[in-house]
N, C-alpha and C positions, 0 to 999 in steps of 0.2 A: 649487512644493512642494519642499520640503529633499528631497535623498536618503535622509536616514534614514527621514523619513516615508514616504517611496515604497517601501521596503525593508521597513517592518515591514508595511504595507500588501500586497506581492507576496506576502510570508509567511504571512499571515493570509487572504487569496485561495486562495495551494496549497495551505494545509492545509484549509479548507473545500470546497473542491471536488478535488479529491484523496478527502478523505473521502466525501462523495458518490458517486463514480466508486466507491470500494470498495465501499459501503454498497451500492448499485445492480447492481453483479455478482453479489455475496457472495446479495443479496436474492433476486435471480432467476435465480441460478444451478438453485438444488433444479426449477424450472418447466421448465427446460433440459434437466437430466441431474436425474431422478426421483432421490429420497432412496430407501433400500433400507429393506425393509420391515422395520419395527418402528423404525425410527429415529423419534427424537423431538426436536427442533430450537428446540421453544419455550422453553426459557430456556438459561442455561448449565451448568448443573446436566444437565438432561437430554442436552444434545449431548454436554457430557464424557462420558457415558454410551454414548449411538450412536452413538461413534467407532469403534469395534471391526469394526460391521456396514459403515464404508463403503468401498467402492471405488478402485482410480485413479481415475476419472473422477468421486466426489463430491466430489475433489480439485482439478479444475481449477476450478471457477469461485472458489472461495478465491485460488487461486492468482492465477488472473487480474485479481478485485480488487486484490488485493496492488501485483500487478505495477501495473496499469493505473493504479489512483488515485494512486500514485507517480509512475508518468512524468506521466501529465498535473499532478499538482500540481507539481510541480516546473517542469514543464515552465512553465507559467503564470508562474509565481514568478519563475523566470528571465525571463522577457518583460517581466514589469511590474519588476521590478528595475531602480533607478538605479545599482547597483554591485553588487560583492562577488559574483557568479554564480555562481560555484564553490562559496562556503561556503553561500549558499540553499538548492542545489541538494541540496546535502550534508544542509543542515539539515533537507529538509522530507524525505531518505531517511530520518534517522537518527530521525526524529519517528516516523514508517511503521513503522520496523524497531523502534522500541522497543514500539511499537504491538504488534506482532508477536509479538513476546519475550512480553509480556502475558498476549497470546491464546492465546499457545502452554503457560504454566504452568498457563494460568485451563484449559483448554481441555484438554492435552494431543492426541493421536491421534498419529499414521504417524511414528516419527520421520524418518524416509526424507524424508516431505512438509515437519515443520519445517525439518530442514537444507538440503532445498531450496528453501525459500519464504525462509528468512532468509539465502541465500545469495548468491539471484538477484533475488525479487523488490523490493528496498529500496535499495541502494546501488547496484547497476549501474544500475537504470531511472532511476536519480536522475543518474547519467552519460550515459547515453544521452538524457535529456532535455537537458542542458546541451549536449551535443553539438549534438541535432537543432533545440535554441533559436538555435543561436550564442552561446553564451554567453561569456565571457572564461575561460577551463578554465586560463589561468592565472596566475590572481590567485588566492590560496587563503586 
């Protein structure tokens, strides 16, 4: 298999299951740490709305998606990677964090929470995955 196919391939892996791994925390976070009462979550309309009512702690399972379906996509992506590891790694943060950016205008709440979330959870876990992949950190 050429590298480049192995490459859009790796890509196309972490950003699906990446995605997942968000989808999957974000989903079962509220079962975790209860939504506060009156909040209302079913579309995005209304959570922009029950932002105000929630908590630190309605805060982390977001957070934790964030973070988490970033390192493991990346992480992924890195492994099955024929090259380039750095810029993957980078590429599937900067997918995540735009992701984010998104969510964050669509969405608004905490600013506190966005500047944290697009601070830490998208390009550093996208480093820390190359790290803990072995990745080549420096080819760029």
């Amino acid at each position: 298999m050429s590298p480049l196919v192995k490459n859009i391939i790796a890509v196309v892996a972490g950003v699906i299951v990446g995605s997942m791994v968000n989808s999957g925390i974000v989903n079962i976070g509220p079962s975790i740490i209860p939504l506060p009462e009156g909040a209302d979550v079913s579309s995005m309309e209304s959570l922009a709305e029950s932002m105000h009512l929630f908590t630190f702690w309605n805060y982390v399972p977001p957070f934790l998606g964030h973070a988490l379906g970033t390192l493991i996509g990346a992480f992924l992506a890195v492994k099955l990677a024929a090259s380039h590891q750095k810029r993957i790694a980078l590429g599937i943060g900067v997918f995540f964090m735009i992701g984010g950016i998104v969510a964050a205008s669509m969405i608004g709440g905490s600013l506190i929470f966005i500047v944290v979330d697009l601070t830490f959870a998208y390009i550093p876990m996208a480093l820390l995955a190359l790290r803990l992949a072995g990745g080549d950190s420096t080819s760029a």
